[in-house]
C-alpha positions as CSV (number, residue, x, y, z in Angstrom):
1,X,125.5,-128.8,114.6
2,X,123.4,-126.7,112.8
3,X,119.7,-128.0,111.4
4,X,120.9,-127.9,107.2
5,X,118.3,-126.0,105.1
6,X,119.1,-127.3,100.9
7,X,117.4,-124.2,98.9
8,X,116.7,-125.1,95.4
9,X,116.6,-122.5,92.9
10,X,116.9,-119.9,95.6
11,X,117.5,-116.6,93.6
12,X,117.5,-113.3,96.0
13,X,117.4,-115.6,99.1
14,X,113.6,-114.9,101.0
15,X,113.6,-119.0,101.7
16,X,117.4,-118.6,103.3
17,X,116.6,-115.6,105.4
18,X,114.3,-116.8,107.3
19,X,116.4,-120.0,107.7
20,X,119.1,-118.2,108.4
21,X,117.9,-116.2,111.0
22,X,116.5,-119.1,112.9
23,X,119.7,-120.8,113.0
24,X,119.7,-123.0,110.1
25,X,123.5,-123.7,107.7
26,X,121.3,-123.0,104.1
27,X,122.7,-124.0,100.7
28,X,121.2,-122.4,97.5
29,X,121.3,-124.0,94.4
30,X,120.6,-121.3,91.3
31,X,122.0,-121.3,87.8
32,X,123.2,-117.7,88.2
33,X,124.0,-115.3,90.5
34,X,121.1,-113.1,91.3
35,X,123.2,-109.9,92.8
36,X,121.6,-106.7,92.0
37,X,124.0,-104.2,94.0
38,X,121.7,-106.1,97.4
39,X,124.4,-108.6,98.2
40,X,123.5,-111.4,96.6
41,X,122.5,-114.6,98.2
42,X,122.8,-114.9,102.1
43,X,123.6,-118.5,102.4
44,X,126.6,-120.4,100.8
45,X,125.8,-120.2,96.8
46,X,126.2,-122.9,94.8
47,X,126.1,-122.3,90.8
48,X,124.9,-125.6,89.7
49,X,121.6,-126.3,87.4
50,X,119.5,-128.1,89.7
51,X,119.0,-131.1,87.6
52,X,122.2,-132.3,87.9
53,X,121.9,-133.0,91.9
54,X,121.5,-136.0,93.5
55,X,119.3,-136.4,96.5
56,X,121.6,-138.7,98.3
57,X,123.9,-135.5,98.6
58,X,121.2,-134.6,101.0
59,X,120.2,-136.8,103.5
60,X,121.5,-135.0,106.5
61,X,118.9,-132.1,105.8
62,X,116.0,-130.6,107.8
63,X,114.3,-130.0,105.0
64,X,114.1,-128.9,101.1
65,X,112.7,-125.9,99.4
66,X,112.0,-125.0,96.1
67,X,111.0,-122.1,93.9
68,X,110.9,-123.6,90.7
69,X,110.5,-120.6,88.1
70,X,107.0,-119.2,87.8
71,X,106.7,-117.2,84.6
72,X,105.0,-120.0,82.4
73,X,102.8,-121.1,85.3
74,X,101.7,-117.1,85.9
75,X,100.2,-116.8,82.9
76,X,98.1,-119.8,83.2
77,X,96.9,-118.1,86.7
78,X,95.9,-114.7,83.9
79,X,94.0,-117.0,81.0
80,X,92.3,-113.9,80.8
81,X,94.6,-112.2,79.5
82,X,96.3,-115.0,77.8
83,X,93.8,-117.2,76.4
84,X,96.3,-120.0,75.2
85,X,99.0,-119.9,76.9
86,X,102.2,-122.3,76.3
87,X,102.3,-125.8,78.3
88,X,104.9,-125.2,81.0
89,X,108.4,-126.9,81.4
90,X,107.2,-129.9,84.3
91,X,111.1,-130.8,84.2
92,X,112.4,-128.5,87.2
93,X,109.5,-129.2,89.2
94,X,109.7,-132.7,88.8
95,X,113.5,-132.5,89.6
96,X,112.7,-131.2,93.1
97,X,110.5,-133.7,93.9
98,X,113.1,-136.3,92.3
99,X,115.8,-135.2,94.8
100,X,113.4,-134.6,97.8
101,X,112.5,-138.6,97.3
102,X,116.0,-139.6,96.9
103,X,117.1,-137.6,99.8
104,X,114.4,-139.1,101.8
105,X,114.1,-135.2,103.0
106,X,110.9,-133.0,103.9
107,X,110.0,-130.6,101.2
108,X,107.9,-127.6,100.2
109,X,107.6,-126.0,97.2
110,X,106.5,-122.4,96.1
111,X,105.0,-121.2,93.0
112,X,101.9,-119.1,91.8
113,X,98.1,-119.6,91.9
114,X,98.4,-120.6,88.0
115,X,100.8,-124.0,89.1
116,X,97.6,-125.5,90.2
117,X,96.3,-126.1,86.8
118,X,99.4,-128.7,87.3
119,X,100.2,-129.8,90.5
120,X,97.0,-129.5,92.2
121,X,95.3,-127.3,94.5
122,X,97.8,-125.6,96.6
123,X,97.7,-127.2,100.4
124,X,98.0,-123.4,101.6
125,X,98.9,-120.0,100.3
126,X,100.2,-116.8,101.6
127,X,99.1,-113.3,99.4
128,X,100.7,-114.7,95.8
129,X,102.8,-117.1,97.4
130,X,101.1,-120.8,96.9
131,X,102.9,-123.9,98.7
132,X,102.4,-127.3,97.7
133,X,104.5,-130.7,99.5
134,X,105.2,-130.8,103.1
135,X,103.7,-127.8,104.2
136,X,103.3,-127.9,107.9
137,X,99.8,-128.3,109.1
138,X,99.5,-125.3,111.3
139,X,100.1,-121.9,109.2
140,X,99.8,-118.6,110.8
141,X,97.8,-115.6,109.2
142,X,100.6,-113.7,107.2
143,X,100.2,-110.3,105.1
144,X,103.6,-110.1,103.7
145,X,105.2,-106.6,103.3
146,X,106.3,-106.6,99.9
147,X,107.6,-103.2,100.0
148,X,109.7,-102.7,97.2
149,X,110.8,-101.7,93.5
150,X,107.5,-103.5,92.5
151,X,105.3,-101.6,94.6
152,X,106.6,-98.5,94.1
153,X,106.2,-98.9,89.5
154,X,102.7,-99.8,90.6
155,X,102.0,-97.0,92.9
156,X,103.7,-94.4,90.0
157,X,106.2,-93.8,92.7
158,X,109.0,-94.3,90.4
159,X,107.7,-92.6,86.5
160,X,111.2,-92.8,85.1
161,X,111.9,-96.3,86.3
162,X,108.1,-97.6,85.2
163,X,108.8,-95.9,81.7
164,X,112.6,-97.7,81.7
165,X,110.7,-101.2,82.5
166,X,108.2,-101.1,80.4
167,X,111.0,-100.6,77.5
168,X,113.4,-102.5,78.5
169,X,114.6,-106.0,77.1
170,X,113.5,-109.1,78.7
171,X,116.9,-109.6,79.4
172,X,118.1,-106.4,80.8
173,X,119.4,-106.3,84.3
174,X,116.7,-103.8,85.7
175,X,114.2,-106.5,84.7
176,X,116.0,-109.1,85.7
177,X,116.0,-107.4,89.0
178,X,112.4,-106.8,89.2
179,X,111.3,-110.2,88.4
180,X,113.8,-111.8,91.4
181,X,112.3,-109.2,94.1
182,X,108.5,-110.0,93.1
183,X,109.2,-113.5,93.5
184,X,111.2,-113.3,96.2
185,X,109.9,-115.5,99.8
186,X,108.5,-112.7,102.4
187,X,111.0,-112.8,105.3
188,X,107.8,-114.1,107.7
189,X,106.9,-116.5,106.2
190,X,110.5,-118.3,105.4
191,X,111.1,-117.8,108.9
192,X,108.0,-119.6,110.4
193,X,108.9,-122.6,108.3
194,X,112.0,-122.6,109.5
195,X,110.8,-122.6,113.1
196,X,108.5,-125.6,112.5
197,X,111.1,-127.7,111.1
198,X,114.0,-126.6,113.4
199,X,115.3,-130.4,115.0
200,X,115.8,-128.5,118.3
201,X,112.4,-127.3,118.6
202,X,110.5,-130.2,117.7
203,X,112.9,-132.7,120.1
């Protein structure tokens, strides 16, 4: 049998491809389906709000990840910018860790730099990607490619689109889309996670 990966609030999929590709069955758990003209999710996707799972539904896991959404936590990472930011939703964090318990189950979890004003400092990060839980203790060097829609409105590779963003409804598709591929898990490093918590490799 296949090592099971359980991939709460997965949107685009970065966590599940790297499972994926080292051999792991993944289930994502998301309250929409984030499909953008890319395909959509790459596991099996179940559309179910997160805080309705049990952990016991679990048990015969690997191991747990979570993306928990990041918006109200970014801007606590920017206090710069935003000098009183709102308190952030704790509930779908706390979820995860609910269900990791119950399940009796490994878990990481992966948010911004601003989470740690929270949860504590982060026990390592990769570029923007901070992971807290579980996190193996050995972490390899990583410089994610981001390569993507994000990049190229930064660069001012893309005026027309940049313009369109920038007046666009929080709520629009295109920004919708944008906001899944910047938080979206590189491929590298969902895939060396994988490979530490693979049952074959560590028997």
């Amino acid at each position: 049998m296949k090592p099971l990966c359980i991939d709460l609030y997965c949107g685009l999929g970065g966590w599940a491809e790297g499972f994926l590709a080292e051999g792991y069955d993944c289930i994502g758990f998301d309250i929409e389906r984030h499909d953008y003209g890319t395909g959509g999710y790459p596991g099996q996707l179940v559309l179910q709000d997160v805080l309705t799972l049990h952990g016991s539904q679990f048990r015969n896991a690997a191991v747990i990840v979570a993306s928990p959404p990041c918006q109200q936590y970014s801007l606590w990472g920017m206090r710069m910018f935003y000098p009183s930011p709102p308190e952030p939703d704790l509930t779908l964090w706390r979820a995860a860790l609910r269900i990791a318990v119950e399940a009796d189950v490994p878990l990481i979890v992966e948010n911004v730099r601003g989470a740690q004003y929270f949860w504590g400092r982060a026990a390592w990060k990769c570029g923007p990607y901070y992971l807290w839980g579980d996190v193996p203790a050995l972490m390899p060097k990583l410089k994610p490619k981001r390569k993507n829609m994000i990049d190229d409105i930064k660069n001012g590779e893309r005026r027309g689109m940049a313009h369109e963003f920038q007046h666009c409804s929080s709520k629009s598709l295109m920004r919708k889309r944008l906001t899944a591929e910047a938080a979206k898990i590189p491929f590298e490093l969902s895939r060396y996670v994988a490979s530490v918590y693979n049952p074959g490799v560590l028997a």
